[in-house]
C-alpha positions as CSV (number, residue, x, y, z in Angstrom):
1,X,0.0,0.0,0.0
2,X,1.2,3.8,-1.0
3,X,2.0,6.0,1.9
4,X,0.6,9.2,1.9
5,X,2.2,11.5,-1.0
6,X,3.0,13.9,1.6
7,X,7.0,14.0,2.6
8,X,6.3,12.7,6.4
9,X,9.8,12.1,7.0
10,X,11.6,13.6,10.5
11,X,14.4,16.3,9.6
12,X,16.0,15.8,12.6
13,X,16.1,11.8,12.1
14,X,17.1,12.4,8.6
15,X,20.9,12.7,9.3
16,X,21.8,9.2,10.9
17,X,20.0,7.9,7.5
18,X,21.5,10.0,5.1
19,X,24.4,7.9,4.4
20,X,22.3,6.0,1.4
21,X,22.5,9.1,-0.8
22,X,25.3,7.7,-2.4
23,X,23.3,4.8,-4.3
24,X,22.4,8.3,-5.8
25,X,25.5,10.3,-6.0
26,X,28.1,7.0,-6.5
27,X,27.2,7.0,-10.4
28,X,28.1,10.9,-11.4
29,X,31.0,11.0,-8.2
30,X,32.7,8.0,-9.5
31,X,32.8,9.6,-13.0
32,X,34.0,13.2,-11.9
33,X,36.9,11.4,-9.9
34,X,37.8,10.4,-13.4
35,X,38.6,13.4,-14.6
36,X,40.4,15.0,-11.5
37,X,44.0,16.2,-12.4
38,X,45.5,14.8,-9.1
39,X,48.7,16.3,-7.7
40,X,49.9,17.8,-4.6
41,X,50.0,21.3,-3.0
42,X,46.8,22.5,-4.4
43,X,43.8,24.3,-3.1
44,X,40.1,22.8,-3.4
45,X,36.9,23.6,-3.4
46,X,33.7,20.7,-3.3
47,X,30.3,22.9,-3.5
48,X,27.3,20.7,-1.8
49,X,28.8,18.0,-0.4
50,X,26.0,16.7,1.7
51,X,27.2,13.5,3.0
52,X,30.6,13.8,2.1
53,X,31.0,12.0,-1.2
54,X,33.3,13.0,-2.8
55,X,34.6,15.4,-0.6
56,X,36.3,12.8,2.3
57,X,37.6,10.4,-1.0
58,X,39.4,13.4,-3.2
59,X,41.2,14.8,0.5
60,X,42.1,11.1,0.8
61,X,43.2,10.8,-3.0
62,X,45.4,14.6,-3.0
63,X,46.9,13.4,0.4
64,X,47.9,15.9,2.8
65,X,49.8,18.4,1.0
66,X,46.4,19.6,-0.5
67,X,44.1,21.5,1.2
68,X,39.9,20.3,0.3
69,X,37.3,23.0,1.9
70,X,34.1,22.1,1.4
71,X,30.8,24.1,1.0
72,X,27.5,23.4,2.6
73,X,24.2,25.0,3.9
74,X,22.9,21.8,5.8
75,X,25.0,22.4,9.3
76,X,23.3,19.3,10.8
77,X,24.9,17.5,7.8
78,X,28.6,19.2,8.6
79,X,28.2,17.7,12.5
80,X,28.1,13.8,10.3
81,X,30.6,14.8,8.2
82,X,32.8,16.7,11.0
83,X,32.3,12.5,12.2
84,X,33.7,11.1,9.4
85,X,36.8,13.2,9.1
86,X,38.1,12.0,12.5
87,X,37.3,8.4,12.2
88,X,39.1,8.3,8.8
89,X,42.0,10.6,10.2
90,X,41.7,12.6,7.6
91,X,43.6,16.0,8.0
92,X,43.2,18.1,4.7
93,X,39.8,19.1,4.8
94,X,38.2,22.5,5.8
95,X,34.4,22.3,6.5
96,X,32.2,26.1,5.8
97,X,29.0,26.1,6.3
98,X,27.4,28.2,3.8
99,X,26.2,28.6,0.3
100,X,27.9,28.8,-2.8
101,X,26.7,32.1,-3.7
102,X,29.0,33.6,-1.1
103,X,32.0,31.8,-0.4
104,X,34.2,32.9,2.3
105,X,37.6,32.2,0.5
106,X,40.1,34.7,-0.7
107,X,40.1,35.4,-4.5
108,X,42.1,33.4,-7.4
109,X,42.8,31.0,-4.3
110,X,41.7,27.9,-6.0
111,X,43.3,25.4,-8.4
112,X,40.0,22.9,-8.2
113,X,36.4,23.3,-8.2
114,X,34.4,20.1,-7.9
115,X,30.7,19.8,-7.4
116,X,28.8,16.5,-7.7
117,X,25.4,17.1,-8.9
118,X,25.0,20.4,-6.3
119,X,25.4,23.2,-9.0
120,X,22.4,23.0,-10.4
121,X,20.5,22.4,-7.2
122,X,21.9,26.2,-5.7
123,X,19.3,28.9,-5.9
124,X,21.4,31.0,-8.4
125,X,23.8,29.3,-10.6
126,X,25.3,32.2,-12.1
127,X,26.2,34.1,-8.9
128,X,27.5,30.6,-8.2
129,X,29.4,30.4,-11.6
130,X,31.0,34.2,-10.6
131,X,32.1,32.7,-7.2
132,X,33.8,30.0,-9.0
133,X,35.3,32.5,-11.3
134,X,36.5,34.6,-8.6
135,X,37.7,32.0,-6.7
136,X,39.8,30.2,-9.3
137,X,43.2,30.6,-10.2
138,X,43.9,30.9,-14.0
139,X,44.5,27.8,-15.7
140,X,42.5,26.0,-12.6
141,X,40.2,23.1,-12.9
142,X,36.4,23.1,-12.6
143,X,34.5,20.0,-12.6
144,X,30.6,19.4,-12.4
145,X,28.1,17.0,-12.7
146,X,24.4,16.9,-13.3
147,X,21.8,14.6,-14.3
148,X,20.1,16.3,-17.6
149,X,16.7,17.3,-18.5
150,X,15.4,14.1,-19.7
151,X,15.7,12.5,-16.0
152,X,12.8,10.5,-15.1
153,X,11.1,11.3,-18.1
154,X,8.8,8.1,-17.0
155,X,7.1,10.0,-14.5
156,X,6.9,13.1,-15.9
157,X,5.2,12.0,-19.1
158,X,2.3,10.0,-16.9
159,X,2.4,13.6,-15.3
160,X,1.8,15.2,-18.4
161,X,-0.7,13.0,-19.6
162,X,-3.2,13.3,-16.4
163,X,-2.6,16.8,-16.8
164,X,-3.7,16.7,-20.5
165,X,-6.4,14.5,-20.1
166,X,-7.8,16.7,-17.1
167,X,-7.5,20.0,-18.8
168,X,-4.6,21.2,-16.8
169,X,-2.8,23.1,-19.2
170,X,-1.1,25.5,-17.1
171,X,0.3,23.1,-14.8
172,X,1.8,21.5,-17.8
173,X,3.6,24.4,-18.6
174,X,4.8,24.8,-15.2
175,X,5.8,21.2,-14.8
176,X,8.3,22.0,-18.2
177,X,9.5,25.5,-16.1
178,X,10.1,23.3,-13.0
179,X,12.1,20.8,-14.8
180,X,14.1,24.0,-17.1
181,X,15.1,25.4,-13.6
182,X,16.2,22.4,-11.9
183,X,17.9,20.5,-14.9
184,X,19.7,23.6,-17.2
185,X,20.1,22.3,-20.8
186,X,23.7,21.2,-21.0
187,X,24.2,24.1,-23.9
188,X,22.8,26.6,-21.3
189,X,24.9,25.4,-18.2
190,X,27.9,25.5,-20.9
191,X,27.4,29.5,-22.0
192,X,27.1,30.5,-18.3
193,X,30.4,28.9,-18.0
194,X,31.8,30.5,-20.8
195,X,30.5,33.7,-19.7
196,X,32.8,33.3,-16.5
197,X,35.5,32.6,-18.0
198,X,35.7,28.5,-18.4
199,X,36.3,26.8,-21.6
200,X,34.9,23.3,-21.3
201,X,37.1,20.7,-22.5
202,X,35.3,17.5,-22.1
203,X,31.4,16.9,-21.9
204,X,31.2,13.2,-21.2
205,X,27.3,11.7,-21.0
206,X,25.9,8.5,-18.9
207,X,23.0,7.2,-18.0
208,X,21.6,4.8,-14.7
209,X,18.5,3.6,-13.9
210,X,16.2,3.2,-10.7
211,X,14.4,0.5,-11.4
212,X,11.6,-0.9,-9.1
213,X,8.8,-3.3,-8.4
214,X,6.3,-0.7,-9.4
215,X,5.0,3.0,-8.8
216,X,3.5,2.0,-5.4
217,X,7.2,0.8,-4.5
218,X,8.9,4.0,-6.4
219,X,6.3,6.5,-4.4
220,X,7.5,4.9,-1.0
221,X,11.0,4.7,-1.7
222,X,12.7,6.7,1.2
223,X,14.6,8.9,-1.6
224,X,12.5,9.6,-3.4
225,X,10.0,10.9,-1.2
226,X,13.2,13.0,0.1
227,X,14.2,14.4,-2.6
228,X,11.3,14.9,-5.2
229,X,8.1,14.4,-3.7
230,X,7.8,17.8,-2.1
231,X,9.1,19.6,-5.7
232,X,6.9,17.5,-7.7
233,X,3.2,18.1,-5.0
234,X,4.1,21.6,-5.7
235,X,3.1,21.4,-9.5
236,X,-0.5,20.4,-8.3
237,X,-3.6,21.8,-7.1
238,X,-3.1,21.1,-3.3
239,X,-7.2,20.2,-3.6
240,X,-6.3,17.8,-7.0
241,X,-3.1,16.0,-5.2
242,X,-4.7,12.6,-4.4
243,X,-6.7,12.5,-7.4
244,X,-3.5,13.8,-9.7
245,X,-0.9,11.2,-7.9
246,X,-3.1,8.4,-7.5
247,X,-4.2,8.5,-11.5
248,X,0.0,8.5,-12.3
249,X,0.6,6.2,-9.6
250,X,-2.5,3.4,-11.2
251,X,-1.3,4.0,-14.9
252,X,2.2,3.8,-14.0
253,X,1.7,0.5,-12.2
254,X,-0.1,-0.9,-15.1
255,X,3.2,-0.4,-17.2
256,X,4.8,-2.2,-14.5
257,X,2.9,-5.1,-14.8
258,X,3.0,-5.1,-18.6
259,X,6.6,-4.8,-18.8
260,X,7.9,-6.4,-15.8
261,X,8.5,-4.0,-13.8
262,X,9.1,0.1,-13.3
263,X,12.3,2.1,-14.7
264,X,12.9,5.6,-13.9
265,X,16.2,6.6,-16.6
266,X,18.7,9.3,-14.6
267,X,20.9,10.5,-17.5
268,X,23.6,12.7,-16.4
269,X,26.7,14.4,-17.9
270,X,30.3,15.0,-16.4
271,X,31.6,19.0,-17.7
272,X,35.3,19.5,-17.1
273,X,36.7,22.5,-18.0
274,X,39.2,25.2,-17.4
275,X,39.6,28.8,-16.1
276,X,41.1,31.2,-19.1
């Protein structure tokens, strides 16, 4: 049975659980450590690193002579982290609580910017993008990841279709302007870069998939209901979100059972590029 739609879950319980965000993060982090240019004596900076992945594992992989701050808003989250860093002895790492639109660092101090699917999630990417330019030494490194604007395109076109067939036209249009801000097309997210000075050397695309038993078990999962649910109630009528849920939720489960199951496709691309 389908929990309530509603995001019930305790913030203050949320922290000793927040270790599974990886089985999100894991697939884009594992790719921007790819592309890292590792040597000693540098300066970095990780923006949104939430649980610390991969903040902890690039201080670990730039051993000591490097020095890894890291940028975060969530100061319940910097108490776990804080947690980490001393059980894995790790020495190189300077924790700010804070946003990326205002980072307390001294200008052109940076030789690495990494930021594992966080960018886009800040409430204003370009003053981000200017703090990165600031920030960064010429010739430094800037690395991001992001899943694109195609992710879950599953639920969003069962979305669209109750919409449709209801007459909701205007949500429609703000379901497209929800997914625009959240997801930047790749070509947009590359001109602001350019704009501030980065020329992007590599684009590199992916793709994973949640897969799962059906909608029932995708509406329940514990992630999701952290980290989309509330975004995605927002697009409906408060008075319409039982009737608009439940209609995806019973179409979405009849694919299941055609098909064998539900898929949810996360595609995601890796941007590594340079400071002028």
């Amino acid at each position: 049975m389908r929990k309530d739609f509603e995001n019930n879950l305790d913030p203050a319980g949320q922290v000793d659980v927040f270790d599974e965000l990886p089985l999100w993060s894991a697939p884009f982090g594992l790719k921007l450590l790819e592309y890292v240019d590792y040597k000693p004596d540098i300066s970095v900076l990780d923006i949104g690193f939430g649980s610390g992945f991969p903040l902890t594992e690039l201080a670990m992989r730039l051993g000591d002579t490097a020095v890894v701050y890291g940028i975060d808003p969530w100061k319940e989250m910097l108490e776990r982290v804080r947690k980490k860093i001393k059980y894995y002895e790790i020495s190189n790492i300077r924790l700010i609580e804070g946003v990326a639109e205002d980072v307390p660092l001294n200008d052109s101090s940076i030789d690495l910017i990494t930021s594992n699917n966080g960018i886009n999630n800040v409430n204003d990417i370009e003053k981000v993008l200017s703090e990165c330019e600031r920030l960064m030494k010429p010739g430094g490194q800037f690395i991001q990841t992001m899943n694109t604007d195609k992710s879950m395109f599953e639920f969003y076109r069962q979305l669209e279709n109750v919409f449709a067939d209801l007459g909701m036209y205007k949500e429609i249009k703000s379901m497209y302007q929800h997914i625009e801000t959240k997801r930047p097309p790749v070509k947009a997210m590359i001109a602001m870069l350019q704009k501030h000075g980065f020329i992007v050397k590599d684009l590199e695309y992916g793709q994973f998939n949640y897969k799962f038993a059906n909608a029932t078990a995708m509406f329940n999962h514990y992630f999701i209901r952290l980290a989309f649910m509330e975004s995605w109630i927002k697009l409906v009528p408060k008075d319409k979100t039982e009737e608009i849920f439940g209609l995806v939720e019973l179409r979405m489960n009849g694919q299941a059972k055609q098909f064998g199951g539900l898929k949810l496709s996360i595609p995601f691309v890796v941007i590594n590029a340079v400071k002028v």
